[in-house]
C-alpha positions as CSV (number, residue, x, y, z in Angstrom):
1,X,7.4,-0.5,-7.1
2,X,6.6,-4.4,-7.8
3,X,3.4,-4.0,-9.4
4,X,4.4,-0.8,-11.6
5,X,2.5,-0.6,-15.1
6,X,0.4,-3.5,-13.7
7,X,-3.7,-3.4,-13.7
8,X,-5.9,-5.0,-10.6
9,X,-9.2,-5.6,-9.8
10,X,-10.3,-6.2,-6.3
11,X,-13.5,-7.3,-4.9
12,X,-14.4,-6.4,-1.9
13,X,-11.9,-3.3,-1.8
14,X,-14.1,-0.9,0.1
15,X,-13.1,-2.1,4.0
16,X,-11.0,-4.5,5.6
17,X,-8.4,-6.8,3.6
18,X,-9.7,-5.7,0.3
19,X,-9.0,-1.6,0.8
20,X,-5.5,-3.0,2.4
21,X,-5.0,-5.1,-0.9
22,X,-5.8,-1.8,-3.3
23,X,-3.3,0.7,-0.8
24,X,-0.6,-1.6,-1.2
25,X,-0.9,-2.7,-4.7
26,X,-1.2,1.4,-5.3
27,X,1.9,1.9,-3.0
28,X,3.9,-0.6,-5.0
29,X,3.0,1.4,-8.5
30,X,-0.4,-0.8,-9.7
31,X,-3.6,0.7,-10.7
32,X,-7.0,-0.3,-9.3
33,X,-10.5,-1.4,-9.6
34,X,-12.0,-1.7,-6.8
35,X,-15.4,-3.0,-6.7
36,X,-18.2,-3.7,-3.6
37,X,-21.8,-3.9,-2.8
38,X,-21.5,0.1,-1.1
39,X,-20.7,2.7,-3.3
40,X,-20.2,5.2,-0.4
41,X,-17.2,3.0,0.9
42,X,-16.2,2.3,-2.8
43,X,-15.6,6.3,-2.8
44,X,-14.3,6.9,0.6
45,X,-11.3,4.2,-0.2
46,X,-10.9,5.8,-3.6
47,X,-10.7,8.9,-2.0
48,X,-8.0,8.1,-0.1
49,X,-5.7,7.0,-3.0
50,X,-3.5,8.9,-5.1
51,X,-5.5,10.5,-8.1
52,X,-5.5,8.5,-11.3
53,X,-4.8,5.4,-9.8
54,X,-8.1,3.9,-8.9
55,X,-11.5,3.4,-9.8
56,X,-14.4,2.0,-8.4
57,X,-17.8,-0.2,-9.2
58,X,-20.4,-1.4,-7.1
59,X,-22.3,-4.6,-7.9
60,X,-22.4,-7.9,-6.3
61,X,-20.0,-10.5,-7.7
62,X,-22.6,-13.4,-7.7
63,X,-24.6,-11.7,-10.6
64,X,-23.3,-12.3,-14.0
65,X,-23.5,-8.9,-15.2
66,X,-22.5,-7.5,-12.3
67,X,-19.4,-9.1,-12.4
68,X,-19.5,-8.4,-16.6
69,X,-19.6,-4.5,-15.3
70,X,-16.9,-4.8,-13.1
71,X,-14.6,-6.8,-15.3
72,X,-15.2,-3.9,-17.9
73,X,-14.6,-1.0,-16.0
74,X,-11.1,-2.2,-14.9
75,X,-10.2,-3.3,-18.4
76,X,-11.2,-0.1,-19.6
77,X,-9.9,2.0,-16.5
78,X,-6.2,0.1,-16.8
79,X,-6.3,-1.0,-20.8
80,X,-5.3,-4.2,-19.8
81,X,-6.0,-6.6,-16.5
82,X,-3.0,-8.4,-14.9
83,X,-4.1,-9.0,-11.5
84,X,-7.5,-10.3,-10.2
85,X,-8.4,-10.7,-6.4
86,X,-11.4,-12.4,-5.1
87,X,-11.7,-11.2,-1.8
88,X,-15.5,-10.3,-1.3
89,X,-17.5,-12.6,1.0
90,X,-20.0,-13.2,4.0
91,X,-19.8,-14.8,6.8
92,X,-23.4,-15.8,9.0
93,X,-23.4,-17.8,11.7
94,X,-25.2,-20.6,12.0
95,X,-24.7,-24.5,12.1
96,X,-26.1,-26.9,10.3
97,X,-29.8,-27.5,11.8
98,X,-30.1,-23.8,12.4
99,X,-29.2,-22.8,8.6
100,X,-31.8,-21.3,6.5
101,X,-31.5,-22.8,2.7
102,X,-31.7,-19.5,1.1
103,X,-28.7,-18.4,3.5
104,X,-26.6,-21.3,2.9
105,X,-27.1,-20.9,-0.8
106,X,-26.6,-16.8,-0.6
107,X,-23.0,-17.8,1.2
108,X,-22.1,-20.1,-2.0
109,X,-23.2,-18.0,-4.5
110,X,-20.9,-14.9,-3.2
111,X,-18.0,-17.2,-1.8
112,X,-17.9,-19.5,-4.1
113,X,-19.8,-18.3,-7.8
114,X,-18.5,-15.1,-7.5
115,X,-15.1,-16.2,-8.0
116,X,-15.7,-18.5,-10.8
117,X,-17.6,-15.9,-12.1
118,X,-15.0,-13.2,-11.9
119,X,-12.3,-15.8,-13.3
120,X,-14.7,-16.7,-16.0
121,X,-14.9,-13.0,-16.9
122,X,-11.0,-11.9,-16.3
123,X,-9.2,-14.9,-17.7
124,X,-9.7,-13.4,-21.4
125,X,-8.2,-10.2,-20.7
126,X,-5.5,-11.6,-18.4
127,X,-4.8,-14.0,-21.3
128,X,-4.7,-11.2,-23.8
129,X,-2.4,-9.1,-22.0
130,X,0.1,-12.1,-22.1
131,X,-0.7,-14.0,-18.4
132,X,-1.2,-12.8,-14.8
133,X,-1.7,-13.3,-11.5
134,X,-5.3,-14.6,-9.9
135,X,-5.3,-14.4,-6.2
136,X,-7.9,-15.9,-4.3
137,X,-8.9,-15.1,-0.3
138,X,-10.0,-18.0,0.9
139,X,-10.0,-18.9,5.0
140,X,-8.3,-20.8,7.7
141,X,-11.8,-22.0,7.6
142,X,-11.4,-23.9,4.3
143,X,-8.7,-25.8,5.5
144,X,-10.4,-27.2,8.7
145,X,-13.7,-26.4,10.6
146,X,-14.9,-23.1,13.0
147,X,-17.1,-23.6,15.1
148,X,-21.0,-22.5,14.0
149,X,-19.6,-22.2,9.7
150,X,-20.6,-24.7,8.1
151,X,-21.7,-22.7,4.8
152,X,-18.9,-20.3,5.0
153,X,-15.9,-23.3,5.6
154,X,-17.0,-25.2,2.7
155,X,-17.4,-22.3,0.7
156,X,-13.9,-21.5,1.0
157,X,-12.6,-24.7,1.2
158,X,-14.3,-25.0,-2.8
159,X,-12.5,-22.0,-3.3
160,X,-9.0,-23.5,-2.8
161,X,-10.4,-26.2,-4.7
162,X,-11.2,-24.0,-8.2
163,X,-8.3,-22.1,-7.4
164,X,-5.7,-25.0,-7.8
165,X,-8.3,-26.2,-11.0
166,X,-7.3,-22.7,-12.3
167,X,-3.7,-23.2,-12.0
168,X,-3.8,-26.2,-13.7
169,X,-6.2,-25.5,-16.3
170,X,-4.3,-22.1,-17.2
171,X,-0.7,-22.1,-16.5
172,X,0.2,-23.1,-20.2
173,X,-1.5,-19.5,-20.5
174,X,0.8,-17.8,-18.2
175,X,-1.4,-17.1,-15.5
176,X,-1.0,-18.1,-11.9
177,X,-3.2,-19.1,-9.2
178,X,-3.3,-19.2,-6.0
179,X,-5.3,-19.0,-2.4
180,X,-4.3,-17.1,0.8
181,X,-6.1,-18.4,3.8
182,X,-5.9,-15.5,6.7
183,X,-6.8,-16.5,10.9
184,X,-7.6,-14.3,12.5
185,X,-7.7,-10.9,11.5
186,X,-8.1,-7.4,13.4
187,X,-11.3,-6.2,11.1
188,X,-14.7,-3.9,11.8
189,X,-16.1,-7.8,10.9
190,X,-14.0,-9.4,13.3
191,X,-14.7,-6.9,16.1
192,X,-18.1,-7.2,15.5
193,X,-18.3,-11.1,15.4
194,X,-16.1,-11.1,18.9
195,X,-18.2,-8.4,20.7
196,X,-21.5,-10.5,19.9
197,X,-19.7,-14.2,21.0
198,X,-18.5,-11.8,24.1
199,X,-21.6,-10.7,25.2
200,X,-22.7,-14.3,25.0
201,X,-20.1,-15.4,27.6
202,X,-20.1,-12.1,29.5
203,X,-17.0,-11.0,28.0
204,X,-16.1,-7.6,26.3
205,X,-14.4,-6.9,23.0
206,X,-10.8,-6.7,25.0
207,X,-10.8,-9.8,27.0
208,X,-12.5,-11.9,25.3
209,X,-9.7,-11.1,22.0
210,X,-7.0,-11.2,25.1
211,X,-8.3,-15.2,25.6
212,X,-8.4,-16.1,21.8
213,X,-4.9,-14.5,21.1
214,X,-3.1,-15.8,24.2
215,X,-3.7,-19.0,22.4
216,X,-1.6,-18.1,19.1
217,X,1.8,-18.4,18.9
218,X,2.6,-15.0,18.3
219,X,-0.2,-13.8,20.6
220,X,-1.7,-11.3,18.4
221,X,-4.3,-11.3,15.3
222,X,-2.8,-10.1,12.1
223,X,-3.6,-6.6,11.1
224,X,-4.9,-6.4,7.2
225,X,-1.9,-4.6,6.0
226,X,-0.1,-8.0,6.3
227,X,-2.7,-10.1,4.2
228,X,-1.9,-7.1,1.5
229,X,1.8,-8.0,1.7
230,X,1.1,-12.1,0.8
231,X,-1.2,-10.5,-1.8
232,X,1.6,-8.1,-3.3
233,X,4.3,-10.9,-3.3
234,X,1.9,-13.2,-5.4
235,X,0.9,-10.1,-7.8
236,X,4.4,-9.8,-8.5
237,X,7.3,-11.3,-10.7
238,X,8.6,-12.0,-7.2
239,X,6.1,-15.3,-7.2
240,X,7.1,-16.2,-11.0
241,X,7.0,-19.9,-10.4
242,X,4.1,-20.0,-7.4
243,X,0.8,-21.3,-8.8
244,X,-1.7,-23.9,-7.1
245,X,-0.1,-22.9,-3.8
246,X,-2.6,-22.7,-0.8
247,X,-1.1,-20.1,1.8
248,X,-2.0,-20.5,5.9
249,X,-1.4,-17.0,7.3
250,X,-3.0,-17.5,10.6
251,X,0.2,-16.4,13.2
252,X,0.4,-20.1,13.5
253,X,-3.6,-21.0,14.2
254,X,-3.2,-23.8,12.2
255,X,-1.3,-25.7,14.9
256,X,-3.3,-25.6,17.6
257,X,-7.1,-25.6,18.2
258,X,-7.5,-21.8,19.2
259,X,-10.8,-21.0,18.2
260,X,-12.6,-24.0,19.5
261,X,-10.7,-25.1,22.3
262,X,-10.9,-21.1,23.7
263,X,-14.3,-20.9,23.2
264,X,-15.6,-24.1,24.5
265,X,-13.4,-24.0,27.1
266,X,-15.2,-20.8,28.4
267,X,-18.5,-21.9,27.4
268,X,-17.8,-24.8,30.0
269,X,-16.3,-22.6,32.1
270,X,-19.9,-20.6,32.7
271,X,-21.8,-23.5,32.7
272,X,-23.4,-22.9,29.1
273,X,-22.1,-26.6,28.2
274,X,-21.2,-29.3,30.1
């Protein structure tokens, strides 16, 4: 129970890495906001946790009162916030020529301005409540380039950018800060963003994962259950003296070129590029 008697609100905790951060933040004794754009996923995650111990809020965290709403339901939910995760985001794919302005500037406003808009909110309660824990999911992709993201890697990579200005700015207060950057990950997203690349190169969903995660060096994407961990460590007293820290867990991506060199290597491979 490493997050007993502690408060957290989660964006993006209807799917994916965000309802994986709320069931094991609820599993280790927290209690939960859990916020997203769907209310009908908010609920079906909700309804999958013990009673008592979550509550949900739809809204979109890159509109101020939005995010006003959501910082006020957990508050009043919890009595107190300890724990803030900015996990909500999007991800188009496009590169540079081919971006629309109004997309590139949608991508910023919930990747990047949704966090400092959630922090802006929180920080006064976390403060209140005598410090905290801000955790922020950025990407592998803020810490180098993928192939066809331009707006979404230098979204995130100004996301581990505010978050070390946040661990500066507000230790004295007590609260740490501090970005996880996830590779791969097995997600409906990540399933669906393969199967389309697939198609593309006459691949399906299987082989086409079976020649991206041959490359890793543990062979295998992560499954969301062991972002949640990272998340729980740095939610806890565990992490007492971690802030500013910018966390790589990519099964090792980081040292090779998977994405890029797997991909072009079969885009040459059918004749697509030369």
């Amino acid at each position: 129970m490493k997050l007993k008697g502690k408060v957290a609100l989660i964006t993006g905790g209807g799917t994916g890495i965000g309802a994986a951060i709320a069931k094991r933040f609820v599993a280790e004794g927290a209690m939960v906001c859990i916020t997203g754009r769907r209310q009908e996923m908010l609920d079906k995650m909700a309804r999958s946790l013990p009673g008592g111990t979550a509550v949900t809020c739809s809204g979109d965290v890159s509109k101020d009162e939005d995010v006003k709403r959501m910082v006020a339901v957990a508050v009043t939910f919890g009595g107190r916030l300890d724990v803030l995760v900015n996990n909500a985001a999007i991800n188009p794919d496009a590169s540079i020529v081919g971006l629309d302005r109004d997309v590139w500037q949608k991508v910023f406003d919930v990747n990047l301005t949704g966090p400092f808009l959630l922090m802006k909110a929180a920080i006064p309660y976390i403060i209140e409540g005598g410090g905290g824990s801000i955790i922020n999911i950025s990407s592998l992709g803020g810490m180098r380039s993928l192939p066809g993201r331009p707006a979404y890697c230098t979204s995130k990579a100004g996301l581990i950018m505010l978050t070390q200005q946040a661990a500066q700015d507000y230790g004295p207060h007590k609260i740490r800060c501090n970005a996880v950057c996830p590779g791969g990950i097995k997600t409906t997203m990540t399933e669906e963003g393969f199967g389309e690349v697939g198609k593309i190169l006459g691949m399906d969903y299987d082989d086409f994962y079976a020649m991206i995660s041959s490359e890793l060096p543990l062979h295998r994407f992560a499954e969301a259950d062991e972002i949640a961990g990272i998340c729980t460590y740095l939610a806890s007293d565990d992490s007492s003296f971690m802030t500013g820290a910018v966390l790589a867990i990519d099964g090792g991506t980081a040292v090779v070129d998977v994405v890029g060199a797997s991909i072009m290597g079969a885009l040459k491979r059918k004749g697509i590029i030369e």
